[in-house]
PDBQT receptor file of N, H, CA, C and O in Angstrom, charges set to zero:
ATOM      1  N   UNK A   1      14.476   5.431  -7.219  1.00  0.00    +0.000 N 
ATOM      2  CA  UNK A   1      13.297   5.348  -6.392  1.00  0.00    +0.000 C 
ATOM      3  C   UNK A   1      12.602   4.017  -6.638  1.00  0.00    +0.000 C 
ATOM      4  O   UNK A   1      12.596   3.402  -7.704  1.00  0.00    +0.000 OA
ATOM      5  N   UNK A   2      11.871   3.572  -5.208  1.00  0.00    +0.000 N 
ATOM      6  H   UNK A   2      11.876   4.072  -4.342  1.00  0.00    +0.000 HD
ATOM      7  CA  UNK A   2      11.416   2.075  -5.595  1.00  0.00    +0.000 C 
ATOM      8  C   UNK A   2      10.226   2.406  -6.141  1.00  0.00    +0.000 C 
ATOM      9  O   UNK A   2       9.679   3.493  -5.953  1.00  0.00    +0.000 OA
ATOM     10  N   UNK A   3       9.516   0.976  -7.229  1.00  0.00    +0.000 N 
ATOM     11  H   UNK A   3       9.960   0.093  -7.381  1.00  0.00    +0.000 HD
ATOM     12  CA  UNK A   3       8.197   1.212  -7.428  1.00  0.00    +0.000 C 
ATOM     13  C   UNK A   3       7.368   1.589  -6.761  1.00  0.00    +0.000 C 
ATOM     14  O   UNK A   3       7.612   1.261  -5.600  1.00  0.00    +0.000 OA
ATOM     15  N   UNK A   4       6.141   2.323  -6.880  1.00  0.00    +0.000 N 
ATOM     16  H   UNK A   4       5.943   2.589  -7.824  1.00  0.00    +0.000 HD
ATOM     17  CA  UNK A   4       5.637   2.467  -5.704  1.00  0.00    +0.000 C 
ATOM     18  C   UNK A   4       3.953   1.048  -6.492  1.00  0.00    +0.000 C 
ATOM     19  O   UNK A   4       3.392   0.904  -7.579  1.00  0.00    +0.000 OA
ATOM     20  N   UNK A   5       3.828   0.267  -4.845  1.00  0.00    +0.000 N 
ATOM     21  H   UNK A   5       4.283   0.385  -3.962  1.00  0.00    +0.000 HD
ATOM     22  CA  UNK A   5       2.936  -0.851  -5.668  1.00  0.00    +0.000 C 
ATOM     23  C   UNK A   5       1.617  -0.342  -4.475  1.00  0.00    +0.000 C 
ATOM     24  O   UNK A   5       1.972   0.270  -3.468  1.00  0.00    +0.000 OA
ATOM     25  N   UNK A   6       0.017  -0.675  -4.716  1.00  0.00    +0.000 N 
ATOM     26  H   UNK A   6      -0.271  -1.171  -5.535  1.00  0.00    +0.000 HD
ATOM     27  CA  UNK A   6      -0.698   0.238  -3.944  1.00  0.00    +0.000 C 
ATOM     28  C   UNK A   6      -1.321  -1.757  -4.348  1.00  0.00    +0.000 C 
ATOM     29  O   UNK A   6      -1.148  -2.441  -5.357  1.00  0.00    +0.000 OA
ATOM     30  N   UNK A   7      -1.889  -2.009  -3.296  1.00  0.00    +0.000 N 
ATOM     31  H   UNK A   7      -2.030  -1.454  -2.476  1.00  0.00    +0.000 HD
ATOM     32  CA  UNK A   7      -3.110  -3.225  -2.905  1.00  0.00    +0.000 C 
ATOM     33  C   UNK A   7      -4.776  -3.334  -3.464  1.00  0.00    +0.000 C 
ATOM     34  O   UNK A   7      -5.341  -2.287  -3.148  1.00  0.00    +0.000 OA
ATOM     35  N   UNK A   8      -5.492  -4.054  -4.018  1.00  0.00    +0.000 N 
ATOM     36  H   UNK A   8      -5.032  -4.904  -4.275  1.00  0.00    +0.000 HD
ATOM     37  CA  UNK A   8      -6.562  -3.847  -4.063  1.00  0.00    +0.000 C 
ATOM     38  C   UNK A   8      -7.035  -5.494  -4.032  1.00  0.00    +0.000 C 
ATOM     39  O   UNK A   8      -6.350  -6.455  -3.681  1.00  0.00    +0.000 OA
ATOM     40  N   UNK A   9      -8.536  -5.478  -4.554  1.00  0.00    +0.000 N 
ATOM     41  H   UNK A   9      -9.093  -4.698  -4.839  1.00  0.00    +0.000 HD
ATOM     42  CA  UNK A   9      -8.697  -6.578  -4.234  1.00  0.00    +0.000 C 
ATOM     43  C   UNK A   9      -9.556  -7.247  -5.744  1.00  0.00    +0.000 C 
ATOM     44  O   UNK A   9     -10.169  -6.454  -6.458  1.00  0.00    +0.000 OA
ATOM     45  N   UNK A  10      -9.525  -8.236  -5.979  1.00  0.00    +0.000 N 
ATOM     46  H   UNK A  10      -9.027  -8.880  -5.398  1.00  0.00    +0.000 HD
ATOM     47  CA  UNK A  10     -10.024  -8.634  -7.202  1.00  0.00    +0.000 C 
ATOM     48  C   UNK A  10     -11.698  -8.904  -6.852  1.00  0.00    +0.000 C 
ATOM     49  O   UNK A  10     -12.154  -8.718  -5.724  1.00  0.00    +0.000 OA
ATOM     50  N   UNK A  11     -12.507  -9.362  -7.990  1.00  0.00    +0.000 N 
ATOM     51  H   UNK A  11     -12.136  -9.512  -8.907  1.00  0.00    +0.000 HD
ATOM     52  CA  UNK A  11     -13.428  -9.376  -7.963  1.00  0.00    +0.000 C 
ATOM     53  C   UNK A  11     -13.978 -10.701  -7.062  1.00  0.00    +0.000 C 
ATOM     54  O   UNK A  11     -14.978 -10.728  -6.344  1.00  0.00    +0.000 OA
ATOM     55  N   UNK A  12     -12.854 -11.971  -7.366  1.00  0.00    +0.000 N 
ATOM     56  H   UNK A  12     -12.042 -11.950  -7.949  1.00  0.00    +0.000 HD
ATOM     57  CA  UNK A  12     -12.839 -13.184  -6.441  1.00  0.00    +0.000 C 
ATOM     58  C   UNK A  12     -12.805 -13.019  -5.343  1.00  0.00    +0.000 C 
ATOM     59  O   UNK A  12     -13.543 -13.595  -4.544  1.00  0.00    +0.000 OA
ATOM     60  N   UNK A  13     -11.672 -11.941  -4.968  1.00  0.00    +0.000 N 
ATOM     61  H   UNK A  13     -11.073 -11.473  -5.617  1.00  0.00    +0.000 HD
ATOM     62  CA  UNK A  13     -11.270 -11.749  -3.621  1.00  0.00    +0.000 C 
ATOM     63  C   UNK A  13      -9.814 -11.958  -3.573  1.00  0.00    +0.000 C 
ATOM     64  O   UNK A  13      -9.213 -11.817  -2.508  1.00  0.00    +0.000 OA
ATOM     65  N   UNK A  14      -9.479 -12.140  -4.175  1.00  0.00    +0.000 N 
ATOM     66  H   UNK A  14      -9.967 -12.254  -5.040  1.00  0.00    +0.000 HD
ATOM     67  CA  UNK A  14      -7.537 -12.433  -4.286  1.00  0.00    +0.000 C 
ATOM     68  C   UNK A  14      -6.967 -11.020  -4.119  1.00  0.00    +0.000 C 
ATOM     69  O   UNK A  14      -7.412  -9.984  -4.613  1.00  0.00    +0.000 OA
ATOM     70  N   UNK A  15      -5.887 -11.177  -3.320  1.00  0.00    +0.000 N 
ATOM     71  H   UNK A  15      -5.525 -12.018  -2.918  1.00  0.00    +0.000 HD
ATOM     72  CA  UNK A  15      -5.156  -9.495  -2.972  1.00  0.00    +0.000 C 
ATOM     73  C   UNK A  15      -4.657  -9.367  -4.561  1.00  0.00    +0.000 C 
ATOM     74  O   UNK A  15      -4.389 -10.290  -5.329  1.00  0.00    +0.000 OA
ATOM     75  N   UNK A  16      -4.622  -8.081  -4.782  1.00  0.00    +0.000 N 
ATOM     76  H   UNK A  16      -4.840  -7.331  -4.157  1.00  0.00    +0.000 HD
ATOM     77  CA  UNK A  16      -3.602  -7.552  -6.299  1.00  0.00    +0.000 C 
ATOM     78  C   UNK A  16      -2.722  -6.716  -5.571  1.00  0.00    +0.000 C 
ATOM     79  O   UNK A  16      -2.960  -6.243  -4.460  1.00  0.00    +0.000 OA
ATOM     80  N   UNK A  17      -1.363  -6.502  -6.457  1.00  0.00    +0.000 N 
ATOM     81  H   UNK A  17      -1.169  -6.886  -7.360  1.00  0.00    +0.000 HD
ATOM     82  CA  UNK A  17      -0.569  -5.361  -6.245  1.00  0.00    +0.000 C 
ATOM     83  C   UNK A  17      -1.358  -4.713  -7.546  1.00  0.00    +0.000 C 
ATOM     84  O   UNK A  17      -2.207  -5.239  -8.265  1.00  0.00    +0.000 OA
ATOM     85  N   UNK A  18      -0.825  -3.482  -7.594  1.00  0.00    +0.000 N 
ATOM     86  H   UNK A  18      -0.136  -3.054  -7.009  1.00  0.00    +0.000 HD
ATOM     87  CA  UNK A  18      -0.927  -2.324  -8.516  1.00  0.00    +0.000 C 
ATOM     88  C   UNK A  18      -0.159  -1.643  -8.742  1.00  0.00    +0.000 C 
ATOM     89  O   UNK A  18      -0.205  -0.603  -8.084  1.00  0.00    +0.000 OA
ATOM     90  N   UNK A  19       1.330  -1.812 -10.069  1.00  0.00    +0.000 N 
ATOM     91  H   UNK A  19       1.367  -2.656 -10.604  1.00  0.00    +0.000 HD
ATOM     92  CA  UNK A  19       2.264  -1.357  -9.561  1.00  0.00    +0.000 C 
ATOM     93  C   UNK A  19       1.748   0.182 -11.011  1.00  0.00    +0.000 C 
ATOM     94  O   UNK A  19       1.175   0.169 -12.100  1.00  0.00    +0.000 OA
ATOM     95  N   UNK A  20       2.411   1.310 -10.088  1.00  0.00    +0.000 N 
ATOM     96  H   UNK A  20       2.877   1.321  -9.203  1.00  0.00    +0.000 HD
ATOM     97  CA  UNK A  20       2.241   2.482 -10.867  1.00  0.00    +0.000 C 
ATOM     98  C   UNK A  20       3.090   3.436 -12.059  1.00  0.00    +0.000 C 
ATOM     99  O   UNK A  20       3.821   4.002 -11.247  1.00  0.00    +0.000 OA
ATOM    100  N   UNK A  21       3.294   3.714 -12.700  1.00  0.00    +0.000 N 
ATOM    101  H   UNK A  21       2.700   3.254 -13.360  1.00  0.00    +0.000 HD
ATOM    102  CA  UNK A  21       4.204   4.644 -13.009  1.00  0.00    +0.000 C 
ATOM    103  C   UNK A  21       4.705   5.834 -12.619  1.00  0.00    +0.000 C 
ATOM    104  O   UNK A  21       4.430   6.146 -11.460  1.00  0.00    +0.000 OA
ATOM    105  N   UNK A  22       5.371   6.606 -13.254  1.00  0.00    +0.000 N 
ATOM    106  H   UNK A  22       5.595   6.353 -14.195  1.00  0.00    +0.000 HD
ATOM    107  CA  UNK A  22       6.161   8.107 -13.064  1.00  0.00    +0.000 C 
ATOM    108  C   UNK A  22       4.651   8.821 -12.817  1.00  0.00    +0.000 C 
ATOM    109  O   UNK A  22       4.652   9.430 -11.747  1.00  0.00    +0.000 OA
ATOM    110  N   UNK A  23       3.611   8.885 -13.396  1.00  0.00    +0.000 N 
ATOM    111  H   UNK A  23       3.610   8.390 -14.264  1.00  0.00    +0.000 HD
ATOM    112  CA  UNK A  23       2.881  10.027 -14.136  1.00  0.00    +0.000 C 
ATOM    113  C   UNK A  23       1.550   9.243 -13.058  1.00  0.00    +0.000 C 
ATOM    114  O   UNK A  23       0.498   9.868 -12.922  1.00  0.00    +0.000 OA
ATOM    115  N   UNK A  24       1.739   7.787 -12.312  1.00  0.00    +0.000 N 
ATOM    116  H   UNK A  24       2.593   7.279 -12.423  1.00  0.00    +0.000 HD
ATOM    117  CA  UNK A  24       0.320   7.592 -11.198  1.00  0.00    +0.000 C 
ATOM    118  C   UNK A  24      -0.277   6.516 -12.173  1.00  0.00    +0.000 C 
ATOM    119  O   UNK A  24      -0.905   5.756 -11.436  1.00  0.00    +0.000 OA
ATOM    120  N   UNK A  25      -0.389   6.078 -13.474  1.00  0.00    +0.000 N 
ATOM    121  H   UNK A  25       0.122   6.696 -14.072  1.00  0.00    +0.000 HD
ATOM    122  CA  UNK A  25      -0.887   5.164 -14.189  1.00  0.00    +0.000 C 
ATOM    123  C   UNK A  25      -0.523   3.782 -14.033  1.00  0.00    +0.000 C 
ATOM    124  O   UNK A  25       0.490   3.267 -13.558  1.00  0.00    +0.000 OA
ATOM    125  N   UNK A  26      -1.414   3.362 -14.464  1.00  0.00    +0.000 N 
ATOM    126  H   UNK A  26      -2.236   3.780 -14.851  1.00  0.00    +0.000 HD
ATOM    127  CA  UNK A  26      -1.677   1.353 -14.298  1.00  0.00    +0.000 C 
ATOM    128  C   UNK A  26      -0.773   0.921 -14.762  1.00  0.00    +0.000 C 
ATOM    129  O   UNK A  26      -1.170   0.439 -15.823  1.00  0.00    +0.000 OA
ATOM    130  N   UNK A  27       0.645   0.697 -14.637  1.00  0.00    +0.000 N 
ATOM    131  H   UNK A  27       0.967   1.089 -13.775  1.00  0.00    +0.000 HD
ATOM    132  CA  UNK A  27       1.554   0.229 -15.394  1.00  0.00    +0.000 C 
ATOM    133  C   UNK A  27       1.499  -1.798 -15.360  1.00  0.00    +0.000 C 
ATOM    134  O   UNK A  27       1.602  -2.653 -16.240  1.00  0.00    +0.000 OA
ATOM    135  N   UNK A  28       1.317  -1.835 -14.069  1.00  0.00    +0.000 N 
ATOM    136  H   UNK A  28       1.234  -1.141 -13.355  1.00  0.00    +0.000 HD
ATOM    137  CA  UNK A  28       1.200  -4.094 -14.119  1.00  0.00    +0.000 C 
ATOM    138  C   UNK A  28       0.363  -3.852 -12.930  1.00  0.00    +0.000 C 
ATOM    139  O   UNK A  28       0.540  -3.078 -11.989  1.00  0.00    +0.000 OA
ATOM    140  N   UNK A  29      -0.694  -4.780 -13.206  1.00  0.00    +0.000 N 
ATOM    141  H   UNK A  29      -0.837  -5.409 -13.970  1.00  0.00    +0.000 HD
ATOM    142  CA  UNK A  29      -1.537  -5.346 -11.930  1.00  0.00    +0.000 C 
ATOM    143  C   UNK A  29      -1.385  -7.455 -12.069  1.00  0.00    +0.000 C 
ATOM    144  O   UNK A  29      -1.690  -8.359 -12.848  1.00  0.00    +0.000 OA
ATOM    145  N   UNK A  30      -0.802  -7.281 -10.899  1.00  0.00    +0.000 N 
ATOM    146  H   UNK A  30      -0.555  -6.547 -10.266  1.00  0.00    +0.000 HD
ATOM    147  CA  UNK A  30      -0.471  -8.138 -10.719  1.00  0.00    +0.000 C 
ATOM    148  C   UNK A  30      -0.509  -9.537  -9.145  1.00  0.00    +0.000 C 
ATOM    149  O   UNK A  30       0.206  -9.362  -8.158  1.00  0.00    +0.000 OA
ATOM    150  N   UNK A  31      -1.411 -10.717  -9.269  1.00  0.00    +0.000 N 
ATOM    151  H   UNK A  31      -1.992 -10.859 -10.071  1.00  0.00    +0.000 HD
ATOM    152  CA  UNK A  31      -1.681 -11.145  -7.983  1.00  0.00    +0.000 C 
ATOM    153  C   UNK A  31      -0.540 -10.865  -6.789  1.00  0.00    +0.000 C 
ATOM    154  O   UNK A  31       0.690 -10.898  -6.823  1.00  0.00    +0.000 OA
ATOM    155  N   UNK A  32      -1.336 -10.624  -5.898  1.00  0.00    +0.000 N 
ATOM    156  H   UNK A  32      -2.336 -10.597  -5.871  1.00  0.00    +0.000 HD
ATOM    157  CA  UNK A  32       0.164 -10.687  -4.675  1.00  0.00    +0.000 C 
ATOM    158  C   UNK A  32       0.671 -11.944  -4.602  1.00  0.00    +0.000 C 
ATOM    159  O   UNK A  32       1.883 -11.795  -4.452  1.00  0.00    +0.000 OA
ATOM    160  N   UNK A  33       0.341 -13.396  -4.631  1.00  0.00    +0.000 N 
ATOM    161  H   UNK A  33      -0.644 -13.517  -4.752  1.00  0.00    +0.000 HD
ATOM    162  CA  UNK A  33       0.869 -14.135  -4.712  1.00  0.00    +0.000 C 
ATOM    163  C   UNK A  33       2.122 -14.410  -5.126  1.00  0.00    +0.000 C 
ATOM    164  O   UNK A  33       3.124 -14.853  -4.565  1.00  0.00    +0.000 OA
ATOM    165  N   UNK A  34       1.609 -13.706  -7.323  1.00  0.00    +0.000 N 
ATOM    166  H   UNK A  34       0.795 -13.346  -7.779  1.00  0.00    +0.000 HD
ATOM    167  CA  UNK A  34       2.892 -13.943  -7.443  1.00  0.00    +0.000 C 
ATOM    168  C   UNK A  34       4.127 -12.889  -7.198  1.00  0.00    +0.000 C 
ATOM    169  O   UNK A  34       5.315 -13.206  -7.265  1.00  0.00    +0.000 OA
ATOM    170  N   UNK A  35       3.690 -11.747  -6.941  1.00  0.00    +0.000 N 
ATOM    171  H   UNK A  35       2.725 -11.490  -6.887  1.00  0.00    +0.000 HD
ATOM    172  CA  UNK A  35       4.090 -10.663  -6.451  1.00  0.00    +0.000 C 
ATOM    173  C   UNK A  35       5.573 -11.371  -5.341  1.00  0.00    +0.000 C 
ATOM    174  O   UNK A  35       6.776 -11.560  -5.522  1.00  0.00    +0.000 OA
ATOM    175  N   UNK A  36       4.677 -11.553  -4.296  1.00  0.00    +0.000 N 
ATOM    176  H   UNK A  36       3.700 -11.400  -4.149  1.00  0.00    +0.000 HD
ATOM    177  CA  UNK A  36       5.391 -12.037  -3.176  1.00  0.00    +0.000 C 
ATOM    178  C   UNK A  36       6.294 -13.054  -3.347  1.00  0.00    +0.000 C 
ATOM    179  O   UNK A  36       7.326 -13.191  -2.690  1.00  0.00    +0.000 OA
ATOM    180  N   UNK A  37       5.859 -13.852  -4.334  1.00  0.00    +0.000 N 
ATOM    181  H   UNK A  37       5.021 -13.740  -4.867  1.00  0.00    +0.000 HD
ATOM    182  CA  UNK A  37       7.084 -15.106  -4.960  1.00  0.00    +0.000 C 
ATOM    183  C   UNK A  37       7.902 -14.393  -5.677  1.00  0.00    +0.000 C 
ATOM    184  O   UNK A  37       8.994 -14.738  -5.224  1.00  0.00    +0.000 OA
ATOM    185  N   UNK A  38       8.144 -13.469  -6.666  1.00  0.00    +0.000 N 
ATOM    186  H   UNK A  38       7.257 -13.189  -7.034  1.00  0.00    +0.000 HD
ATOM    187  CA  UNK A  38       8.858 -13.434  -7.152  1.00  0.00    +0.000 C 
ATOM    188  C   UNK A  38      10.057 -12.230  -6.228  1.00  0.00    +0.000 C 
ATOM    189  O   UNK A  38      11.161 -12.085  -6.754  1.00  0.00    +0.000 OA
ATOM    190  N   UNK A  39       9.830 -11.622  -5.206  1.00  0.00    +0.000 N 
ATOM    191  H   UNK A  39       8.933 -11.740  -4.778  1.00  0.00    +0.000 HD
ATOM    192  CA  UNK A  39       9.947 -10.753  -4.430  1.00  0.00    +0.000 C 
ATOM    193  C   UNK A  39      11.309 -12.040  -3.288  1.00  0.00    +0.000 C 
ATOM    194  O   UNK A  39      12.513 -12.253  -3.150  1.00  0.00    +0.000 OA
ATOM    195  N   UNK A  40      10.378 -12.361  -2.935  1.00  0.00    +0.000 N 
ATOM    196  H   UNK A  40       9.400 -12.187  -3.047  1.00  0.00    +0.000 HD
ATOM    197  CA  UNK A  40      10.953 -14.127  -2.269  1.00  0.00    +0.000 C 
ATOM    198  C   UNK A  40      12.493 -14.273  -2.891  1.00  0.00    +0.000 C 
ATOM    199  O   UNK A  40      13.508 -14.054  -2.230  1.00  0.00    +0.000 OA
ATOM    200  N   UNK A  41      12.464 -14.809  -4.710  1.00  0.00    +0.000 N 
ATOM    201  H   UNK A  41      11.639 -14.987  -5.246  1.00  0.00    +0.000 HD
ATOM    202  CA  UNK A  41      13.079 -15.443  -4.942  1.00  0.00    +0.000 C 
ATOM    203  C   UNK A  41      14.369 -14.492  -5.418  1.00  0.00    +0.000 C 
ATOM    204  O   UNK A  41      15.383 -15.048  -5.841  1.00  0.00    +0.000 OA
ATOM    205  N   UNK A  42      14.291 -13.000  -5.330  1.00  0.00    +0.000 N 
ATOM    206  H   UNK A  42      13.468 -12.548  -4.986  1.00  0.00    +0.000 HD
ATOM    207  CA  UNK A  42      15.625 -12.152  -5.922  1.00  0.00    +0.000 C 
ATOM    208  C   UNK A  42      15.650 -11.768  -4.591  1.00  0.00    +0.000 C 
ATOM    209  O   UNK A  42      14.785 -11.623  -3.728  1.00  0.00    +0.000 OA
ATOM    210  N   UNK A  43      17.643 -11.556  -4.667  1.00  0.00    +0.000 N 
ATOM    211  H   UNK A  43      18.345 -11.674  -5.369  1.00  0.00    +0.000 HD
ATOM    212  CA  UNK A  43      18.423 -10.934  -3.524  1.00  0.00    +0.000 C 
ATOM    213  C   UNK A  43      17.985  -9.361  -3.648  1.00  0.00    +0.000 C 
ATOM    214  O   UNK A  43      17.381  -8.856  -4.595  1.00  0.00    +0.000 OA
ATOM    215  N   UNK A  44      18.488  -8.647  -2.331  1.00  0.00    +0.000 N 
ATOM    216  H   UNK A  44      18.978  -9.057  -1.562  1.00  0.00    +0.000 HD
ATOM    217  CA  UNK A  44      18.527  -7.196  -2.146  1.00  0.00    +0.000 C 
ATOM    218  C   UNK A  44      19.752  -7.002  -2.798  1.00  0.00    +0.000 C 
ATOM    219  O   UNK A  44      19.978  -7.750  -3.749  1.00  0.00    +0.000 OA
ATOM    220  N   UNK A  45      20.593  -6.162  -2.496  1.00  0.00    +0.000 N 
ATOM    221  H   UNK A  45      20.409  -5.554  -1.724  1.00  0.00    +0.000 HD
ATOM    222  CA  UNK A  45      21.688  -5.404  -3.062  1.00  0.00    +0.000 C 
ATOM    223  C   UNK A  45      22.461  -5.892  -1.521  1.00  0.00    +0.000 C 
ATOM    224  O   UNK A  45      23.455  -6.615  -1.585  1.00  0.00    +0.000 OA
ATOM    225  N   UNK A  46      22.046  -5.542  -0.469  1.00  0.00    +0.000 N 
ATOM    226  H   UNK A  46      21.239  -4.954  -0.417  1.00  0.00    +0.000 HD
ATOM    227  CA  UNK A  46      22.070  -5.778   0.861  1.00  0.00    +0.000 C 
ATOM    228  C   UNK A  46      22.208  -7.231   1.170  1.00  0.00    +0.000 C 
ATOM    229  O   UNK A  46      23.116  -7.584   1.923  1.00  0.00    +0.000 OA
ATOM    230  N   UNK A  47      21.667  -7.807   0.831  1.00  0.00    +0.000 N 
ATOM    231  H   UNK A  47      20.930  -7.521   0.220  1.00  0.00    +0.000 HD
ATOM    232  CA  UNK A  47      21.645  -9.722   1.170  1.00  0.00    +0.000 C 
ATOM    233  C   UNK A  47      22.758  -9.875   0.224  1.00  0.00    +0.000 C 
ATOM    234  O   UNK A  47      23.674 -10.482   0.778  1.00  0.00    +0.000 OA
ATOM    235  N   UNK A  48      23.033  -9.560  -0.983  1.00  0.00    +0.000 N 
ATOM    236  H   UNK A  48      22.289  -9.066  -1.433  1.00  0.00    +0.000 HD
ATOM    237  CA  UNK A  48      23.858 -10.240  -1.899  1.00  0.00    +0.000 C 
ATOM    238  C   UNK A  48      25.499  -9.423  -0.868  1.00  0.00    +0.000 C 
ATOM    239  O   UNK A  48      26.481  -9.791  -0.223  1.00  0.00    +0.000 OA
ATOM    240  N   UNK A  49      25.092  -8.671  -1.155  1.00  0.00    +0.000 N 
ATOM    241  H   UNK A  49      24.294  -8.372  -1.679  1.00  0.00    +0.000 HD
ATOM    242  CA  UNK A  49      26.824  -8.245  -0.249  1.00  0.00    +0.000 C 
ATOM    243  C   UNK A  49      27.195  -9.073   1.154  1.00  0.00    +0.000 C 
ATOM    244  O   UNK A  49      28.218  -9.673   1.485  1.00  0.00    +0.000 OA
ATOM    245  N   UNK A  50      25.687  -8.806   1.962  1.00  0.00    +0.000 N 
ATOM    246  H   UNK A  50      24.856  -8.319   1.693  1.00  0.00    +0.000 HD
ATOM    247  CA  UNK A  50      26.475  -9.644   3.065  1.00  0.00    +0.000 C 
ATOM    248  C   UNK A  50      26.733 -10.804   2.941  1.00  0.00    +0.000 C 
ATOM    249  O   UNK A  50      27.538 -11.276   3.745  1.00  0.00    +0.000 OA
ATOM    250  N   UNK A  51      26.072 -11.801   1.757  1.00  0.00    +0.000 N 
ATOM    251  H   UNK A  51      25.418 -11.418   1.105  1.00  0.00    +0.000 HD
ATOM    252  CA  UNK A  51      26.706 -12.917   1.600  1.00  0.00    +0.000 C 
ATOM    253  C   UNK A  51      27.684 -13.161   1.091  1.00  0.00    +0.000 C 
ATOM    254  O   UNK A  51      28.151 -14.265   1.369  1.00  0.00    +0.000 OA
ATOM    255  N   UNK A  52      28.425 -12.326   0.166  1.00  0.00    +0.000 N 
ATOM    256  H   UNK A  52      28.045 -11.429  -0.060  1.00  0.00    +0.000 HD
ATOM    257  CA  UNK A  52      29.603 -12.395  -0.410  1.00  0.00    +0.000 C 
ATOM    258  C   UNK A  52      30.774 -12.651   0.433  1.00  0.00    +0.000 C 
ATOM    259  O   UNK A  52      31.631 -13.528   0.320  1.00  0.00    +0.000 OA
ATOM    260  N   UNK A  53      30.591 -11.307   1.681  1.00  0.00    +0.000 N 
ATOM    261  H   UNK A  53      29.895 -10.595   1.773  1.00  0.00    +0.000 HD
ATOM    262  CA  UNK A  53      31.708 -11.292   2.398  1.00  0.00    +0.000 C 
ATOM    263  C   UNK A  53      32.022 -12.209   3.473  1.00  0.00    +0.000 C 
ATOM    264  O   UNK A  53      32.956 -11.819   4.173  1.00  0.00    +0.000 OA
ATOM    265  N   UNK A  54      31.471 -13.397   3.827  1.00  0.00    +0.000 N 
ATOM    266  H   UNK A  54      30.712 -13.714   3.258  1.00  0.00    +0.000 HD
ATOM    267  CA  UNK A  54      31.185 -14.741   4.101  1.00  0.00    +0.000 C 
ATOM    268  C   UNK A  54      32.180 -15.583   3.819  1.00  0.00    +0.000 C 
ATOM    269  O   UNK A  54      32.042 -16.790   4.018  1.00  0.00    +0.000 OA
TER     270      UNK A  54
């Protein structure tokens, strides 16, 4: 099952993810920025296959 990550907003105003655990707890809060970069920079399971077979 994927993480499940829920949005909020910082006190600046910068988006956060909020990623949760098994049990609903604060496991990483983390900017969407880098969220989204690091999201960016790894393949799916899906992208890496169809590029293989290329």
């Amino acid at each position: 099952m994927a993480t499940r990550r829920t949005t909020h907003r910082s006190s600046s105003g910068k988006k956060l993810y909020a990623v949760r655990d098994s049990s609903g707890k604060f496991k990483d809060i983390q900017t969407y920025k880098r969220a989204q970069g690091a999201d960016i920079k790894r393949k799916s399971k899906a992208e890496s296959k169809s590029s293989k077979k290329k």
